[in-house]
C-alpha positions as CSV (number, residue, x, y, z in Angstrom):
1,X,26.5,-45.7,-3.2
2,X,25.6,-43.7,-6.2
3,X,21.6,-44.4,-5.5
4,X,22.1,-43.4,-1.8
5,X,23.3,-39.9,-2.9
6,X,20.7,-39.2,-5.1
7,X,18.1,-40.2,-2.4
8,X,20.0,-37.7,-0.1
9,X,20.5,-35.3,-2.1
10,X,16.3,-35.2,-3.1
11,X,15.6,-35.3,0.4
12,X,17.9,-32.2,1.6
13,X,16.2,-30.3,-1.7
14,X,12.3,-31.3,-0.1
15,X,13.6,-30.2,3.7
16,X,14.6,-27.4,1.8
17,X,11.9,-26.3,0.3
18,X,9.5,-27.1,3.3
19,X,11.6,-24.7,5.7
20,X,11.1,-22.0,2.5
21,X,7.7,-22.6,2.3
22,X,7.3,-22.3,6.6
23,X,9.3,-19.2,6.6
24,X,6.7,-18.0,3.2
25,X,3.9,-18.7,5.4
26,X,5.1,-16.8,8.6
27,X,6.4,-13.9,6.2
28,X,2.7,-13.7,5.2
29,X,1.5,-13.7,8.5
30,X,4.2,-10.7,9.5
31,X,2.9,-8.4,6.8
32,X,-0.3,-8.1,8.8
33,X,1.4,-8.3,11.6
34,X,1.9,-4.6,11.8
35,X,-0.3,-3.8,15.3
36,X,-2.7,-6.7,13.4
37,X,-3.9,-4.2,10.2
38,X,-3.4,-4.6,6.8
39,X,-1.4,-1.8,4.3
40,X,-4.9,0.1,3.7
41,X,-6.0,-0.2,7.5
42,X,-2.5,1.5,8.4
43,X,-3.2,3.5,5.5
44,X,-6.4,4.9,6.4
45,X,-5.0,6.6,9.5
46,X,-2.6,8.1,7.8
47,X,-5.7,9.4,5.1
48,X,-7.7,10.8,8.0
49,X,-4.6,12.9,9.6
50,X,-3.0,14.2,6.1
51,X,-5.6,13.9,3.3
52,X,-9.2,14.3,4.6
53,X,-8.7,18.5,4.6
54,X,-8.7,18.5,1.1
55,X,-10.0,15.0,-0.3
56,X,-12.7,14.5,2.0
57,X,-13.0,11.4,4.1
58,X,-14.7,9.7,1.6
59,X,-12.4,10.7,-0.9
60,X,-14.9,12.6,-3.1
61,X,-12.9,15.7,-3.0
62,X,-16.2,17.8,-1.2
63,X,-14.8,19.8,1.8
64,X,-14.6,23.9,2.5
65,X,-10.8,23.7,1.1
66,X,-11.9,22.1,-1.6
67,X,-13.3,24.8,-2.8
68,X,-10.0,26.6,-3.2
69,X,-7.6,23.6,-4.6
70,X,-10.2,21.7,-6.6
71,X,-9.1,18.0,-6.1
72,X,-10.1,14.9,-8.0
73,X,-13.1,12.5,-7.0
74,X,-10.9,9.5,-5.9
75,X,-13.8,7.7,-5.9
76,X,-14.7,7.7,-9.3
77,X,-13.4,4.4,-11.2
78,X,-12.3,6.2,-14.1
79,X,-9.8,8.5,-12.1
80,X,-8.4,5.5,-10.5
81,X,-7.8,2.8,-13.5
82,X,-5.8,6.1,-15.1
83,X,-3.4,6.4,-12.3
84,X,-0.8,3.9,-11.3
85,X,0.1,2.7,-7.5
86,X,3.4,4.6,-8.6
87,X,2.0,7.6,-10.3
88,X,-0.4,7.8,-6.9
89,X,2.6,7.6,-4.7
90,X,5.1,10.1,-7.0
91,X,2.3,12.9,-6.5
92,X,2.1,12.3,-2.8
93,X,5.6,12.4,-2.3
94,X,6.5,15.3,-4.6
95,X,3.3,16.8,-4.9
96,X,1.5,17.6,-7.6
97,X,-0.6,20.8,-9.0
98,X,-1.5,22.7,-5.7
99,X,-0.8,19.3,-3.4
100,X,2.2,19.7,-1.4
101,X,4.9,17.6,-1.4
102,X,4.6,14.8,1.8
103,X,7.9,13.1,1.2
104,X,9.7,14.7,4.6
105,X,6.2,14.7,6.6
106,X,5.5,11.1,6.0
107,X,7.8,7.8,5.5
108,X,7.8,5.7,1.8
109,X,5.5,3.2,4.0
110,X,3.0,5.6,5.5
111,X,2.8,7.2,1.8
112,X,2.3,3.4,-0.4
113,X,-0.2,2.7,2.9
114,X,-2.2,5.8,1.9
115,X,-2.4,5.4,-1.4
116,X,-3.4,1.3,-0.4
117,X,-6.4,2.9,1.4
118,X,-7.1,5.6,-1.7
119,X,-7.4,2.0,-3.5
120,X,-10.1,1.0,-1.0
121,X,-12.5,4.6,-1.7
122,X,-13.3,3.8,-5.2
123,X,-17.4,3.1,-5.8
């Protein structure tokens, strides 16, 4: 009797951990499930609406307002391995320098999204 419960009780754990892994996998699936487009995909159309004026839409930071606010090469490696995901979102939320704030223009997703696609402009 004692045997049976142990072979029970191993079986319940490995249905159990195959219906954690199954739901892992379609969890996974979901997060690109989002119209089909990964963070940065999403993140590059929010990029091209709220960040191209200033940062270009290659990120180099070379536009006509540029000229006026100055800001930084997000392309250049060096810029980016000095900033954080969360020091990249914090400045897009609250703004930073002569950046506006975006945290009542754009959602916490649309903001880690953009900075996913910032991620993607490095050379």
């Amino acid at each position: 009797m004692k045997g049976m419960k142990v072979v029970l009780s191993v079986a319940a754990a490995c249905l159990f951990a195959a219906a954690a892994s199954v739901a892992g996998v379609s969890e996974a699936a979901g997060a690109r499930r989002g119209g089909g487009q990964s963070q940065a995909e999403r993140g590059r159309a929010v990029y091209e609406a709220r960040c191209t004026r200033c940062h270009g839409a290659d990120g180099a930071g070379k536009t006509r307002m540029a000229e006026v606010v100055e800001p930084p090469d997000m392309t250049d490696p060096a810029w980016q391995r000095r900033r954080s995901n969360a020091r990249m979102i914090a400045s897009v939320a609250d703004g930073r320098g002569q950046m506006p704030a975006f945290k009542k223009k754009l959602s916490r997703q649309e903001i880690a999204a953009a900075v996913a696609y910032v991620r993607t402009l490095r050379r």
